[in-house]
N, C-alpha and C positions, 0 to 999 in steps of 0.2 A: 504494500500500500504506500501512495505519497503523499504525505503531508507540506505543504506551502506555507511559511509565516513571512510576514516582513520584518525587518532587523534594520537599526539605522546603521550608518556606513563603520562607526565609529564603534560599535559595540560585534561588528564580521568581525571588523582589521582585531580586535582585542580576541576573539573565538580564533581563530587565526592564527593569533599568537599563541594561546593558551595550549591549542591542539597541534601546531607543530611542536612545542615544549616536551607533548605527550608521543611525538611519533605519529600523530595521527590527521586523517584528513578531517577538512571541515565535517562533514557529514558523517563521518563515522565518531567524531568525538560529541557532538550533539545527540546524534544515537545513542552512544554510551550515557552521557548524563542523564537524557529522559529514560532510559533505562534504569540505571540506578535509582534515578528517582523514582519513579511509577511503581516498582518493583518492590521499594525498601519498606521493609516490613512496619507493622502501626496502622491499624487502622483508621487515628483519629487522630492522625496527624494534620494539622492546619496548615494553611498557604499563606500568602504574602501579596493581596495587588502591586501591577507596578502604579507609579505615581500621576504620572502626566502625561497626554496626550501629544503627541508630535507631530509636527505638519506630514503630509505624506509622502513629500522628498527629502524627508531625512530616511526613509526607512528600504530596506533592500529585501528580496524576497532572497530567502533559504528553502531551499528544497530537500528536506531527506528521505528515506524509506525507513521503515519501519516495519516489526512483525507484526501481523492481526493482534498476538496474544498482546503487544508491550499499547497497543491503541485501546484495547479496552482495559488495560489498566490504568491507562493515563483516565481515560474514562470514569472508571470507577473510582478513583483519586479525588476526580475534580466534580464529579457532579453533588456530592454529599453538598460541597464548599460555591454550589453554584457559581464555579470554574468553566469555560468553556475547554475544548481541546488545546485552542490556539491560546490561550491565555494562561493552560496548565505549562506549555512546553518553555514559554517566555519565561514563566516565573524561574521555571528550574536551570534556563540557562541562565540567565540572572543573576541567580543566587549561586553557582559555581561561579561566576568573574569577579564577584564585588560581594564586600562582607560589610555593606552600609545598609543595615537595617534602616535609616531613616528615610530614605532616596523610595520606600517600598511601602507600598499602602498594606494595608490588612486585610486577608479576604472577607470575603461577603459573607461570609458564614462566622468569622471571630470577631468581623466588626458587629454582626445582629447581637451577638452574646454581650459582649462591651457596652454594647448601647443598653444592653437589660441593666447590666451594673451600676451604667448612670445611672438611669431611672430610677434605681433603689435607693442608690446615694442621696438624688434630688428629693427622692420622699423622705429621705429620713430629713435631710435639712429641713422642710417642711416643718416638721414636728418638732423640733428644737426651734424655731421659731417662730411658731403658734406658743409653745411654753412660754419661752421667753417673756412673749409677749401679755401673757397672763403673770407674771409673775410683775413685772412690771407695772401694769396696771394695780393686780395687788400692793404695790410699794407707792402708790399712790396717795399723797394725806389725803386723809378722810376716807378712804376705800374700806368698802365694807368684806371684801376680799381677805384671804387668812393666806399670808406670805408661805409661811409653814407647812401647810394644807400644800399649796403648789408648787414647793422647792424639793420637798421630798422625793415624791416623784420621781420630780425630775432628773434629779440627782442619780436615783435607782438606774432611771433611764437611761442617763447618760453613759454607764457602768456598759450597761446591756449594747446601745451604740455605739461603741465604743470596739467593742468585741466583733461586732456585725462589721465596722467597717473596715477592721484587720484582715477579716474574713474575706471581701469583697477585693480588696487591696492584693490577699493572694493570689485569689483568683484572675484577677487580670494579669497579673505574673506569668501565671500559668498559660492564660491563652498566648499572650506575645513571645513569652520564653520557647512557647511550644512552636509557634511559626518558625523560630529563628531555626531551632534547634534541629528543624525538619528540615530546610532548606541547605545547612549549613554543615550538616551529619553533625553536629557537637554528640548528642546523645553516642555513636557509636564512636566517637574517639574518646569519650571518658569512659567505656566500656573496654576498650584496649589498651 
């Protein structure tokens, strides 16, 4: 089977580089890494959008073959993460030339998770600032409000928020540490 992407001029000449380094030609070393990747075991391993869109004469088509079995792995790679094909094979050349996680958007599937994190985040802020705002008013002369009554609480709460948002804070760790670490093999080099 052939697969077709475009590549800007700037990031062939670097594959190029990378893969004569390796002994190998263009297309056999782009083979090799969507191999590797597609292949390397984890189910739930996360991706990496790239960043920004490019005019379309920056970009140059690449041609490779590839086997049926390594296409519907790339496949099954990318569709969980609502990945297209052509966007599975970019990320993973990508991520073999350059180790700049920032230059790399999040896929679509670890940015939907992050955004739920937000969301929780912003609800909890919410609720410490509806307290607040009662406590407050209870600090108010003349308020017929019981400071006490609404600081304890909070206070508990605070305890309990506290916990939740260390919790949330790993968890975003987790998603991004896991994008990197999927594109980058770290997991399989601190295994060796």
């Amino acid at each position: 089977m052939l697969i077709s992407l475009r590549l800007r001029d700037e990031l062939v000449e670097e594959i190029d580089r990378v893969a004569l380094a390796h002994g190998q030609s263009r297309s056999a070393w782009i083979a090799r890494v969507l191999t590797q990747s597609a292949l390397a075991e984890g189910e739930d391993a996360p991706l990496v959008p790239v960043s920004r869109r490019g005019r379309p004469d920056e970009y140059v088509r690449v041609t490779l073959r590839l086997h049926r079995h390594e296409l519907e792995a790339i496949d099954a790679v990318g569709a969980p993460l609502r990945l297209s094909r052509n966007e599975w094979i970019k990320r993973a050349i990508r991520w073999q030339l350059w180790d700049r996680a920032g230059v790399l958007r999040l896929a679509p599937a670890t940015a939907t998770e992050i955004g739920k994190l937000r969301k929780q985040v912003l609800l909890i802020g919410r609720n410490i600032n509806q307290a607040v705002h009662a406590m407050n008013a209870a600090n108010m002369p003349g308020s017929s409000l019981d400071i006490a009554r609404i600081a304890e609480p909070f206070i508990d709460t605070c305890a309990e928020l506290k916990s939740q948002l260390f919790a949330l804070r790993r968890a975003l760790s987790r998603y991004v540490s896991g994008e990197v670490a999927y594109w980058t093999r770290a997991a399989e080099e601190q295994e060796t």
